[in-house]
N, C-alpha and C positions, 0 to 999 in steps of 0.2 A: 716317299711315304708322308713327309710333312706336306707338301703339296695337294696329297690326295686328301689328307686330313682339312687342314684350310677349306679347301675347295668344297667340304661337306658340310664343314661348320656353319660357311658364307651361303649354301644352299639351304641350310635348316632355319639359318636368321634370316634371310630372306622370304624366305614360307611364313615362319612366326609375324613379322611384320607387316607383309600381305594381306595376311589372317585377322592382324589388328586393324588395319585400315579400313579391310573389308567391314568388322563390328562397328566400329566407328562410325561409318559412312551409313550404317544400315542395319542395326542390329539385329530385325528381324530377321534379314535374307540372309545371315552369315551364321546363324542357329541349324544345327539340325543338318539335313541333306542337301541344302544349297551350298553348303561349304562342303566342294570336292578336292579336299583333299589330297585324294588319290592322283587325281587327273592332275592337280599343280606340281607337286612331288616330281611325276615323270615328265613333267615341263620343264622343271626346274634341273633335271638330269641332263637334258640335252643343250643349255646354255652353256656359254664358255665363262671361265672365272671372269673375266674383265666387265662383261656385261653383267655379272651376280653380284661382284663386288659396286658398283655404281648404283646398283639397282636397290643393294642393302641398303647403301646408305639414304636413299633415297626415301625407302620405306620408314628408317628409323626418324628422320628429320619431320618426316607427314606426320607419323605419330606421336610426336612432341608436342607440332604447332595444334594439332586437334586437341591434346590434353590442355596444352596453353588455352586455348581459345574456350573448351569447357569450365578451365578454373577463374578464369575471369568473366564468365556469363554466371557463375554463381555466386561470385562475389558480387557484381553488381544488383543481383534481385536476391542481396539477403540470406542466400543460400547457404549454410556451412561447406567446408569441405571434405567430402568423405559421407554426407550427410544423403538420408533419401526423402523425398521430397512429399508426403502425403499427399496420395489422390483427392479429388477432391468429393465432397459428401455425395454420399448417394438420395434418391428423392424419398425413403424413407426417413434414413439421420437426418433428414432437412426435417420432415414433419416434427422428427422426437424433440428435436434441437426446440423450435418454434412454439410446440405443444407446452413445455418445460417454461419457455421466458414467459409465453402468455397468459398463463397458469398460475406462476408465481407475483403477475403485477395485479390479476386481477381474483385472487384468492380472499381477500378481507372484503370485498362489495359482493362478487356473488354468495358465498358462506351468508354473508347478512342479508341479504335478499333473499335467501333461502328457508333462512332461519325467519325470517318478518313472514313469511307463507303460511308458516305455521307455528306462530306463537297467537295464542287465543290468551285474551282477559274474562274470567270466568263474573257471570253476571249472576248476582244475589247475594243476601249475610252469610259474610264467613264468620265460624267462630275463631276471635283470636285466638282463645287456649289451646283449641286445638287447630292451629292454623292453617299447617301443610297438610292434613289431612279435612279439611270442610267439606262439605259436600258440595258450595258451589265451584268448585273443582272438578269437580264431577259430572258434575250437570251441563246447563247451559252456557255458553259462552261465546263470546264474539270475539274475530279477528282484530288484534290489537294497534293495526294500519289499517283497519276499515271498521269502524266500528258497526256499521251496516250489514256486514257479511256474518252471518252465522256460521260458525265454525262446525267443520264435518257435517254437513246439513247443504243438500243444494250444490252449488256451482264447486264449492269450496271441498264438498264430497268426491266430488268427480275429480280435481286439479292435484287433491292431497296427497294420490300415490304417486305420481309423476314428481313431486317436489321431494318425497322422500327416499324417491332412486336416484335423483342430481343430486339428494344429498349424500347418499350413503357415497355413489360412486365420484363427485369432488370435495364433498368437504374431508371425505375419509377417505375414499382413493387416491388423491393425489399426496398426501403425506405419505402414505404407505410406498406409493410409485417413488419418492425423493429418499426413502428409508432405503427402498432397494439396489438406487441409486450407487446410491454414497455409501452401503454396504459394499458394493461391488467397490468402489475407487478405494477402498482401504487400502488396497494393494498400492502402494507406490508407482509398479509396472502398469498398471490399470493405467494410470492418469495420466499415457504419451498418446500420441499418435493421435487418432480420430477422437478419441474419447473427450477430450476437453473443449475441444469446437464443439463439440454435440450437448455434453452438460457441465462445460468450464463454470458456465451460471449461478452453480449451487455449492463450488467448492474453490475453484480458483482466487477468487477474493480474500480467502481466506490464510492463516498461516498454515503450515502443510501437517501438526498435529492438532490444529482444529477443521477440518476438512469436515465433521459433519455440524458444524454450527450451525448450519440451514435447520435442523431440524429444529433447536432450539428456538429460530426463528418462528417455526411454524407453529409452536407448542406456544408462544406467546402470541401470534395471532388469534391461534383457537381460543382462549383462554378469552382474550380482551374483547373479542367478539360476541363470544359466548353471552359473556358478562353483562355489554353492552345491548346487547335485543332482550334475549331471556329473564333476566334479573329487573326489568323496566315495568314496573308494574303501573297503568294506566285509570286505573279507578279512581271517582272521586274522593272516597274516603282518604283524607292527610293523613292520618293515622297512619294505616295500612302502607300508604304509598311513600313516609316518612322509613318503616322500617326494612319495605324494600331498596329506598333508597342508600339506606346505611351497608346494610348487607351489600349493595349492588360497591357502594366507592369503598368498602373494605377489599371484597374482595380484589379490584382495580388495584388497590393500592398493596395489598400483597404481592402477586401478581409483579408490579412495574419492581419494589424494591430486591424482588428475587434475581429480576432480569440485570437491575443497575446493580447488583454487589457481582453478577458471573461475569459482566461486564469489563467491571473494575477490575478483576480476578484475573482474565484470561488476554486482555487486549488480544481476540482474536485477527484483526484486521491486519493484511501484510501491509497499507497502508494507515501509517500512523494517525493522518487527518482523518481516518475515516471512524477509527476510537473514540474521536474527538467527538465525531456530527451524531453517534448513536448514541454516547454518551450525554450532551446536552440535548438531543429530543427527548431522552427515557427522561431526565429531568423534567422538562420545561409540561411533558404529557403528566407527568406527578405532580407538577401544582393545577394543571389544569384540573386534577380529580379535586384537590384540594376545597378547589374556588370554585367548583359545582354542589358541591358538598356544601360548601356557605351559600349559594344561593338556595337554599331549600329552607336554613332558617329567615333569611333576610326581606325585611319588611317592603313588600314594594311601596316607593313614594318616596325613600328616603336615603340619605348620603353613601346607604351599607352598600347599595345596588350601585350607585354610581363608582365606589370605589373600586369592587367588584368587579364591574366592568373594566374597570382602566385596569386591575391587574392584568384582565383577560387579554388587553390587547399589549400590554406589556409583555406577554409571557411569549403571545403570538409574533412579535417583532423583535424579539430575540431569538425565535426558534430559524426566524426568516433571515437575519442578519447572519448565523450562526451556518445557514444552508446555504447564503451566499459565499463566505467566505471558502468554504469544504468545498464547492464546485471549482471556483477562482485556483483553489492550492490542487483539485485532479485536473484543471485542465494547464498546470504549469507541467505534472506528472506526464500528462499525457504527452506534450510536448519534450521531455524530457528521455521517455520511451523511444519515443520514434525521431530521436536525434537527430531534432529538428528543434532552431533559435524560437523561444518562445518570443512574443513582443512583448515588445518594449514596457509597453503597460500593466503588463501582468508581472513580468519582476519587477516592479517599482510597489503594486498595490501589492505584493506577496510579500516581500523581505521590509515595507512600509509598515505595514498593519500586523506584522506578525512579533513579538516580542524575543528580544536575543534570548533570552531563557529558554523560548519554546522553539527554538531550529531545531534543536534533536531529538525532541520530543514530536514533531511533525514531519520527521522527514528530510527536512531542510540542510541540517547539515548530519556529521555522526558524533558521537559522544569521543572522539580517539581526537578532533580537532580542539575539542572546549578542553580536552587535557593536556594536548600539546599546547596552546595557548598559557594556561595555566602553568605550567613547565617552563617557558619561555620568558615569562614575568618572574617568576620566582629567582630565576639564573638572571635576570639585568637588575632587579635588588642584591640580590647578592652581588653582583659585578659590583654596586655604585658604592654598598657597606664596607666591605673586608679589601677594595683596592683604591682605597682611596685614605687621602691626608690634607688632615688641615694646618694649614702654616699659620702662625701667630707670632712667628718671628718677628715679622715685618711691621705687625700692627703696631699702632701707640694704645697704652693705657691710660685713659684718663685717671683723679684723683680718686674714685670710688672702684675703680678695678675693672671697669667695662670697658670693650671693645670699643674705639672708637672710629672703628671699619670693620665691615661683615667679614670673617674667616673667608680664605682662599681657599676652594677645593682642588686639589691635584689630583690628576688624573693621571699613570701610567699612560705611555704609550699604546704599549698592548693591550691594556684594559679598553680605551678609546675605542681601537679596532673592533676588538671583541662586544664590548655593546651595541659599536653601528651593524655589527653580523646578526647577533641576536633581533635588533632590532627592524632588521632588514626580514629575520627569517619570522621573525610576529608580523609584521604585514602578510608575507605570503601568507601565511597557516590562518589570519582571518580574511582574506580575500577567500581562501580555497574551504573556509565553511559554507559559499554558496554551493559547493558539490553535491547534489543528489542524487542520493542511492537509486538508480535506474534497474527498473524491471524487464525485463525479456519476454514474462511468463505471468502476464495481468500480476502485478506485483512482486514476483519471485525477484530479490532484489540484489545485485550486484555492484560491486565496487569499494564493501565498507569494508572488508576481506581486508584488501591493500593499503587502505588509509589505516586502518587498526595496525596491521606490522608498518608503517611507516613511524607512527607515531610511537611505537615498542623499539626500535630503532631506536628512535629518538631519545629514549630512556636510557637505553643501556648507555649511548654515550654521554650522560650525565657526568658519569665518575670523573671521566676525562675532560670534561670541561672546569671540574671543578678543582684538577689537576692545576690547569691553566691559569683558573685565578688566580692560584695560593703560588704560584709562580712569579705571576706579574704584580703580585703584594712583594712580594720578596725583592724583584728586581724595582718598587716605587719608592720603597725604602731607601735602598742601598744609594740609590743615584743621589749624585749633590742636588743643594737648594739651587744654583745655577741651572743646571739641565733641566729642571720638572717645568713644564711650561703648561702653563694656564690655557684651558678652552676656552674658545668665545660664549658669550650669555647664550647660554640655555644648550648648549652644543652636547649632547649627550645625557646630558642630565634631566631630561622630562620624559615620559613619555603616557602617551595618548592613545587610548582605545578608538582607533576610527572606527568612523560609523558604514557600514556593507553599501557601498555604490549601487546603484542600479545599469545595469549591462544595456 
């Protein structure tokens, strides 16, 4: 009876196994009616156990090496384990995907080109009292990029409804299409799979509760645009073209300051450099309104122009210095992502020109290392204060009461040890502040997780180290003046912030 059992068992595991080799080898042909079943079952009936038993095992060992050999072909290309591998786009997603980045780079030139089609400078006295309402508003006018071309009249009659369909349908279609967007990725589950190859563009960058910042983006293009064609009034009247001018750099300058306070507010960017580059252009674009604003009253011929100018180009070579550096710090990132050794040059000009202040504010290192640092210093003061004694036994007093040889510091034993550990463990914690936070997920950022409980760790055994000191006080005390033995110069007793090596 056990026999006949066995011998059904080794005939069912050998089927199962068969069956797996079969998917294995061939997945599609082992689906459905090519997996006969039936016809292997009464195969498998008229074998003898010797040859079912050999043959299990046979089957079990194939389907190991083929799982083996699948789990290290997806390690090597990247692949998780357990993980399914996205198809690749279809040639529609390719158009949306493309439609989206091209759309987005070239949004502020066409809009303004659109807008210069039909912006007309109305030709005759306006009455200033009643300004926005004059009649030469009304009347005749000329195309404010051609002053040739008569506006609605002629060439410009014929081309005018064609510019106000490209307008309606990009300057006001494609925000709507990016609203729609990034309505839809509200969902969390929206934003795996195809979806973020297709329009990662407009929210990926971003941190994952400001995912529609794009739009904000686009609300200050239209605006700045706007401002810039429209509000530009061309007539020679200085008057007239003095108070468009005002109106035109007020609004500009509402406008930028609304943008730099959401800015400051929100640091939406998962990359902290990148905080940095929009925050110093929305600057640098705000003096620029500044300094065009002064050239409307300034005399030309005279020193106000020339300085004028040098701000302008000071503002423009800071904005350019400022976009060098942000490229320099994503393309350290980007080699960091793809966990691959950046050169040499780039961590020397990166961790070089970047200030210890700003590592964690840029990415560079996390805020759990500048505290364990800080922790670290605090514990080898305290080591050198409360375990330590000065001998003046030995000394002579001259006739006024003064030393006349500097105090011996005595150092415990333990103590000794215990600062060269501390100061052993302050090297690693500032060597391993070059650690950056590496993204998976265009900036979704990993690793500060386990530096933050490393350094919470580190905390909790504070009590106990502090244990230890008041220890090794007790045991520097007790010991005779014979046993306390003096360190050599400088042997424990300095210590020095080194400065971050270049790899």
């Amino acid at each position: 009876m056990e026999n006949a059992s066995l011998e059904s068992g080794l005939r069912y595991e050998l089927g199962n196994g068969i069956m797996d080799v079969l998917s294995l080898q061939n997945p599609m042909e082992a689906d459905g009616e090519t997996r006969k079943s039936d016809q292997l079952n009464s195969d498998l009936e008229r074998m003898p156990i010797g040859v079912i038993r050999s043959a299990a095992h046979w089957a079990r060992n194939h389907v190991k090496q083929h799982k083996l050999v699948a789990k290290l072909s997806s390690r090597s290309f990247g692949v998780a384990e357990g993980s399914v591998v996205d198809p690749p786009l279809s040639f529609g997603k390719k158009m949306k995907k493309h439609f989206f980045e091209d759309m987005r780079l070239m949004y502020v030139s066409t809009t303004g080109a659109l807008l210069k089609a039909l912006r007309c400078t109305p030709v005759g006295d306006r009455n200033l009292r009643n300004f926005w309402l004059s009649d030469a508003w009304f009347g005749r006018s000329v195309l404010s990029s051609d002053p040739e071309q008569v506006c609605w009249q002629g060439l410009h009659a014929q081309l005018a409804p064609y510019f106000l369909i490209m307008l309606v349908l990009y300057a006001i279609g494609y925000p709507i299409a990016v609203f729609v967007v990034l309505r839809r990725a509200a969902n969390p589950n929206v934003r795996e799979g195809w979806h973020p190859k297709v329009y990662g563009r407009l929210y990926r960058r971003f941190e994952p509760k400001y995912y529609w910042w794009e739009m904000m983006y686009l609300a200050r293009r239209i605006c700045l645009t706007s401002f810039r064609v429209l509000m530009n009034d061309r007539r020679a009247d200085v008057y007239v073209a003095r108070t468009m001018q005002g109106w035109q750099g007020l609004c500009f300058l509402v406008t930028l300051i609304g943008a730099l306070l959401a800015q400051f507010y929100a640091h939406p960017f998962k990359l902290e450099h990148m905080d940095l580059l929009d925050a110093v252009l929305l600057c640098c674009l705000f003096c620029i309104v500044w300094i065009s604003m002064a050239f409307e009253i300034a005399l030309k011929g005279t020193t106000e122009v020339d300085v004028l100018e040098g701000c302008v180009f000071l503002v423009v070579a800071v904005s350019f210095a400022i976009s060098l550096f942000a490229l320099l710090l994503d393309m350290y990132h980007s080699y960091i992502k793809s966990k691959k050794e950046p050169p040499r040059w780039i961590v020397f000009m990166v961790f070089t020109l970047t200030p210890a202040s700003m590592m964690s504010h840029l990415g560079l290192s996390v805020k759990a290392h500048e505290k364990q640092v800080e922790n670290i210093k605090k514990e080898i003061e305290m080591a050198r204060n409360k375990s330590t004694k000065v001998d003046t036994s030995a000394n002579d007093l001259d006739v006024e009461g003064r030393n006349a040889a500097p105090p011996k510091v005595i150092f415990g034993q333990r103590t000794r040890k215990q600062i060269a550990e501390l100061e052993r463990k302050l090297e690693q914690a500032i060597t391993s502040q070059r650690i950056v936070r590496t993204d998976s997920d265009a900036g979704d950022y990993g690793g500060g997780d386990a530096l933050d409980a490393e350094a919470d760790d580190y905390d909790c055994d504070a009590g106990d180290r502090a244990d230890d000191l008041m220890n090794d006080q007790k045991d520097a005390a007790a010991a005779p003046p014979s046993s306390r033995k003096i360190p050599p110069d400088g042997a424990g007793a300095q210590f020095t912030l080194a400065p971050i090596e270049a790899v």
